[in-house]
C-alpha positions in Angstrom: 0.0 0.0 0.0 1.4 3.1 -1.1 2.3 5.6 1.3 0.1 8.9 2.3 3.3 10.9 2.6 6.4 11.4 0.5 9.1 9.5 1.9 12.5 11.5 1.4 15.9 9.4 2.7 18.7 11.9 4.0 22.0 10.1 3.7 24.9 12.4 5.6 27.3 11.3 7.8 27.0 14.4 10.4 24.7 13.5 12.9 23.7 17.4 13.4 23.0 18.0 9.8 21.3 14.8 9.5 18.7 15.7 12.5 18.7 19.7 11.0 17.4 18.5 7.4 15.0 15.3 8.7 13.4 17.9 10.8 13.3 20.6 8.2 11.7 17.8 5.7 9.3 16.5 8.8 8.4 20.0 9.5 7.4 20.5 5.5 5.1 17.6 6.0 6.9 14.4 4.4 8.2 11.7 5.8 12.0 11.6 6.4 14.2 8.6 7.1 17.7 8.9 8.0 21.1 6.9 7.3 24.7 7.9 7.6 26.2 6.2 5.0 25.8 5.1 1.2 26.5 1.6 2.4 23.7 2.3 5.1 21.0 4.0 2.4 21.4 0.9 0.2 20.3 -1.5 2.7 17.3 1.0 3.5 16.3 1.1 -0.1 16.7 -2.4 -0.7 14.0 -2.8 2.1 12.0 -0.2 1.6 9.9 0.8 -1.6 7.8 3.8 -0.9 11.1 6.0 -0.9 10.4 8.7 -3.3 13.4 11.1 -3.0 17.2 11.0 -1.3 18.9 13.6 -0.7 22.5 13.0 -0.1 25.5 14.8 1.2 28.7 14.2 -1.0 31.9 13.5 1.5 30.8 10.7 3.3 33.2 7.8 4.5 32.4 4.6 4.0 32.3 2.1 0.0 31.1 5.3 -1.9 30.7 9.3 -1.8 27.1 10.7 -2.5 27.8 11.2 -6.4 28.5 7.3 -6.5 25.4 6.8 -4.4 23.3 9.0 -6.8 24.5 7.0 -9.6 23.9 3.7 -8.4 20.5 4.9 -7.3 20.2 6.1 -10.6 20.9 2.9 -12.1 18.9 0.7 -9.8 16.1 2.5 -9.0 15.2 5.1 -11.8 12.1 6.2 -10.2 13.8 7.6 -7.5 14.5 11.6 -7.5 18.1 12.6 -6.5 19.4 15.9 -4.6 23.3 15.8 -4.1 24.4 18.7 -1.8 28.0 19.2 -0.9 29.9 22.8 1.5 33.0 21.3 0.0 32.7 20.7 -3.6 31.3 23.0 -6.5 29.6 19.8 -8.4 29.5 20.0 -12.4 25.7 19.0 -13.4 27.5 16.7 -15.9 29.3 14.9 -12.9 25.3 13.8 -11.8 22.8 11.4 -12.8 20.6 12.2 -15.3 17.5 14.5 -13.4 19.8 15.0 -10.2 20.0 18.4 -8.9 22.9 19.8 -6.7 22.6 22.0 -3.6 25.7 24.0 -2.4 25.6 24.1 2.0 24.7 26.1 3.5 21.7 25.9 1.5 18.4 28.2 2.4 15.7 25.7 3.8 13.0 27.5 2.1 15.1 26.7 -1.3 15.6 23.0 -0.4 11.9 22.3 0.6 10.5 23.4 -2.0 12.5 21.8 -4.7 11.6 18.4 -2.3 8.2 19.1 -2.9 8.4 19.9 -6.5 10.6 16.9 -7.1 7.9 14.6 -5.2 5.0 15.7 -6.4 
């Protein structure tokens, strides 16, 4: 059964930015789930199949970064909308999945929640 909510999955390995964006995407009225690692996000995914959206940080530690994750997300689960977001790296759209958007940190929450809801709509 599908769910009533947009389920978004916030992969970052800093446990403070992790709880700052689940609450800004609870708080916006969608459901948020969290992991702290690509290796971490794959085994939720592989679970879980109401997951409409993940937004990933890029510098994570851990098998993969979140441009590697975004691919293989790409690649496995096409459905699924992508948002890469990075305070260290300036990311080249042609360096992400096809339909994957980039967010520089600090990024405005206003910006972010609305491109969320856009994405999930």
């Amino acid at each position: 059964m599908p769910s009533a909510r947009a389920v978004v999955l916030v992969v970052e390995d800093e446990g403070v930015v992790r709880m700052g964006a689940v609450d800004l995407i609870q708080r916006a009225g969608l459901e948020a789930i969290e992991a702290a690692s690509a290796d971490e996000a794959i085994t939720i995914l592989e679970a879980r199949r109401d997951i409409h959206l993940v937004f990933t940080d890029i510098e994570m530690p851990g098998t993969m970064d979140g441009i590697k994750l975004a691919h293989y997300i790409r690649e496995r689960w096409p459905p699924i909308k992508l948002i890469v977001a990075s305070g260290r790296s300036i990311v080249e759209q042609s360096s992400l999945p096809e339909g994957a958007s980039f967010f520089s940190k600090p990024y405005r929450d206003d910006d972010l929640v609305q491109s969320i809801i856009k994405l999930v709509a």
